[in-house]
C-alpha positions in Angstrom: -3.2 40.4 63.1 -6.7 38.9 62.4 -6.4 40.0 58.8 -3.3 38.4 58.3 -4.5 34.8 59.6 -7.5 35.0 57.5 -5.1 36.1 54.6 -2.8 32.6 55.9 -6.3 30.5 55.8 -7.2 31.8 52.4 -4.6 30.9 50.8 -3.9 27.3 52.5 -7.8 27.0 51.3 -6.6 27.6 48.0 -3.7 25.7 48.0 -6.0 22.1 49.2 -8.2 23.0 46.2 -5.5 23.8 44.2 -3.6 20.7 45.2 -7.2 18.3 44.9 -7.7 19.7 41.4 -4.0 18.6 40.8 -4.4 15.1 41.9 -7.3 14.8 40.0 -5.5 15.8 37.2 -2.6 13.3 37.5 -5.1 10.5 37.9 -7.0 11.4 34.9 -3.8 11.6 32.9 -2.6 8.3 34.4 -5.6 6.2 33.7 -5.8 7.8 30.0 -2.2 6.9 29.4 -2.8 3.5 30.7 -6.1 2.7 28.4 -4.2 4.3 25.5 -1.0 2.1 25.9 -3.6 -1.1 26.7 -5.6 0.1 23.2 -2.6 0.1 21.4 -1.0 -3.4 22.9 -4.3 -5.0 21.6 -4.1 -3.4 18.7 -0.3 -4.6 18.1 -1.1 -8.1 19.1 -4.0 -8.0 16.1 -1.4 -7.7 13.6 0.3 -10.4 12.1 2.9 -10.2 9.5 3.7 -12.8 7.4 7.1 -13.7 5.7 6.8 -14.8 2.0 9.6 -14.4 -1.2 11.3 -12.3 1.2 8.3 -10.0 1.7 7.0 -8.8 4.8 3.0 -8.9 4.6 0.8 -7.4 7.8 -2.7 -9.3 8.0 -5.0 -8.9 10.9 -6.0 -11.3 13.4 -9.7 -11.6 14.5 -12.1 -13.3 16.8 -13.2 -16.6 15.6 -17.3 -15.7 15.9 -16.4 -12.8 13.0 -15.3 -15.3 10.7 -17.5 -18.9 11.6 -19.6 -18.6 8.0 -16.2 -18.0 6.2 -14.6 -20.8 7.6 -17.9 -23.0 8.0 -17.9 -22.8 4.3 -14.2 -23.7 3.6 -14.5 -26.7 5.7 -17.9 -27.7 3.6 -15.8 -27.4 0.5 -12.9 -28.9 1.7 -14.2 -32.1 3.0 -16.6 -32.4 -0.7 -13.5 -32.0 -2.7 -11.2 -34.8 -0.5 -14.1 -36.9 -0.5 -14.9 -36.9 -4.3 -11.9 -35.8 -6.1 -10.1 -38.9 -7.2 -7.9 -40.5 -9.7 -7.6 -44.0 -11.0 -4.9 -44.9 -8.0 -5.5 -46.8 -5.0 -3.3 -44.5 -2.8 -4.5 -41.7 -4.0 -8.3 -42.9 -3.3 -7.0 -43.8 -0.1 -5.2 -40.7 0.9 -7.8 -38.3 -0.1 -10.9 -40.1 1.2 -8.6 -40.4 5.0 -8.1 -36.9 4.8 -12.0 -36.3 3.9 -13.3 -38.7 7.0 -11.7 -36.5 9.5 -13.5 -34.1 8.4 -17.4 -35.8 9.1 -18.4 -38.6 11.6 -19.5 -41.6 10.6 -22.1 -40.9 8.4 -19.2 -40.5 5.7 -18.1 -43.2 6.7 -20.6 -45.2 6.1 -21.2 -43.7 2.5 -17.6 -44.6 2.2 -18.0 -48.2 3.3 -21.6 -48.4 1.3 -19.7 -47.1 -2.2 -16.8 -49.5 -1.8 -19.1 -52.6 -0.9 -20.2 -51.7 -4.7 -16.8 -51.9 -5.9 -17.7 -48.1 -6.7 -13.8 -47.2 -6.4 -12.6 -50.4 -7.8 -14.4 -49.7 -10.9 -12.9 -46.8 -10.8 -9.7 -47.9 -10.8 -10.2 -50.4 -13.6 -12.2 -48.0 -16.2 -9.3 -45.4 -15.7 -11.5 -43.0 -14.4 -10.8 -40.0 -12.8 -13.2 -37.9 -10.7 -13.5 -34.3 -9.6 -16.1 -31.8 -7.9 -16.8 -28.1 -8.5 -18.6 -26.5 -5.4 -20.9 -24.1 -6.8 -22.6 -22.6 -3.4 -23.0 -23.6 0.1 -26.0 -22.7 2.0 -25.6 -22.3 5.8 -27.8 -21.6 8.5 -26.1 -19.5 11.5 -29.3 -19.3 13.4 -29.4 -23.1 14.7 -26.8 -25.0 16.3 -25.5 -27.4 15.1 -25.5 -25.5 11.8 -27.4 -26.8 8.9 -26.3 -26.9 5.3 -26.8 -27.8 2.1 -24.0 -28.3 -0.5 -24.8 -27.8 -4.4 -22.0 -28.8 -6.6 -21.0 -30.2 -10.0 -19.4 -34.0 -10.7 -17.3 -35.0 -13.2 -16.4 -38.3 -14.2 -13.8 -38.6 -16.9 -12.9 -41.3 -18.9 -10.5 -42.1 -21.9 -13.6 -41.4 -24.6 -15.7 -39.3 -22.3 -17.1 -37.3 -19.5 -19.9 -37.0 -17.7 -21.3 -34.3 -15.3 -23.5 -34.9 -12.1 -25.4 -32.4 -10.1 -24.6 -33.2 -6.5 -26.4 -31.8 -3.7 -26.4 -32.5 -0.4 -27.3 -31.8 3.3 -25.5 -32.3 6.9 -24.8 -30.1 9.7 -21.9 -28.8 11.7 -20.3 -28.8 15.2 -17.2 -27.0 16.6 -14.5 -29.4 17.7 -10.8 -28.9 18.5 -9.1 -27.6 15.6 -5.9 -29.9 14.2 -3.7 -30.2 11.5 -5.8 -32.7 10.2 -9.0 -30.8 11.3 -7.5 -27.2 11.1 -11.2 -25.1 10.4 -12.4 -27.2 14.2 -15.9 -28.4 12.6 -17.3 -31.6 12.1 -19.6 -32.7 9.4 -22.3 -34.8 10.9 -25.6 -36.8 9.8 -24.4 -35.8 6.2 -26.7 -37.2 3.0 -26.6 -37.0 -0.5 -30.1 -35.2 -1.8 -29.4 -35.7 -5.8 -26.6 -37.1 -7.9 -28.1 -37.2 -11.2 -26.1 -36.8 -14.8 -27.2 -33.4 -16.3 -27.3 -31.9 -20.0 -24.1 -29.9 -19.7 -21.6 -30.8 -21.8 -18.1 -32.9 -21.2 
């Protein structure tokens, strides 16, 4: 009789290990199952497909701090070629140098109000001169905030009978701010100064 309730407590004693083990189990396989489906909801919310000439195109959405040079550098460029690319037409003058100014802080402003005070856009107008800029490089410094930079690019002036080229360079720095449609990168270009802009040997 004794042998048979040591037999009975035996096996309930491996039956509660047995069962422990099994819960253990199902909690291991629950909590894998939930990362994995959490892993692969993130992962399906980084994917972003984009409908063009009836094409479905995946691209991949990302943190902003993985792409802050990229778009740092956009927004430099951006703001250089609304500010100096412009045609003998008021509107035009206007529309591009209001697009460039909400871009920067007052400091292009005031270049802007300092070049119009010398009928810079006027003459311009009259001399049927158009003006555009070629961004060669952009440096940027990622280690100091605001960021610094420095802008090296290429201006040309052209006119009925000829052209002329201008190195440009010139320095600022950059703070995040809201991003808009007008301001979609969400930098603005402050204390910003033209270094150089000096007519160079290249040709027209």
């Amino acid at each position: 009789m004794f042998t048979h309730l040591r037999n009975i407590e035996t096996a309930f004693q491996h039956i509660k290990r047995f069962s422990y083990l099994l819960i253990l189990a199902c909690t291991f396989i629950c909590g894998f199952a939930l990362y994995k489906s959490y892993q692969f909801a993130a992962n399906t919310n980084s994917h972003v497909y984009i409908l063009a000439n009836g094409k479905a195109l995946e691209a991949f959405a990302a943190d902003r701090k993985d792409n802050i040079p990229v778009e740092a550098r956009d927004h430099i460029r951006m703001f250089h070629h609304y500010f100096f690319t412009l045609d003998p037409d008021e509107k035009v003058i206007d529309a591009n140098i209001g697009k460039a100014l909400y871009l920067a802080d007052e400091s292009a402003r005031n270049q802007y109000n300092g070049l119009k005070e010398k009928s810079y856009y006027n003459n311009l107008i009259s001399g049927n001169i158009s003006q555009q800029i070629q961004v060669d490089s952009v440096w940027l410094d990622m280690n100091q905030y605001p960021y610094e930079f420095k802008c090296w690019a290429i201006q040309k002036l052209t006119r009925s009978t000829s052209a002329v080229n201008k190195l440009l360079i010139t320095h600022g720095y950059l703070r995040n701010v809201s991003r808009s449609d007008n301001n979609p990168h969400g930098f603005l270009i402050e204390r910003w100064e033209t270094l150089a802009n000096r007519d160079t040997t290249l040709g027209p």
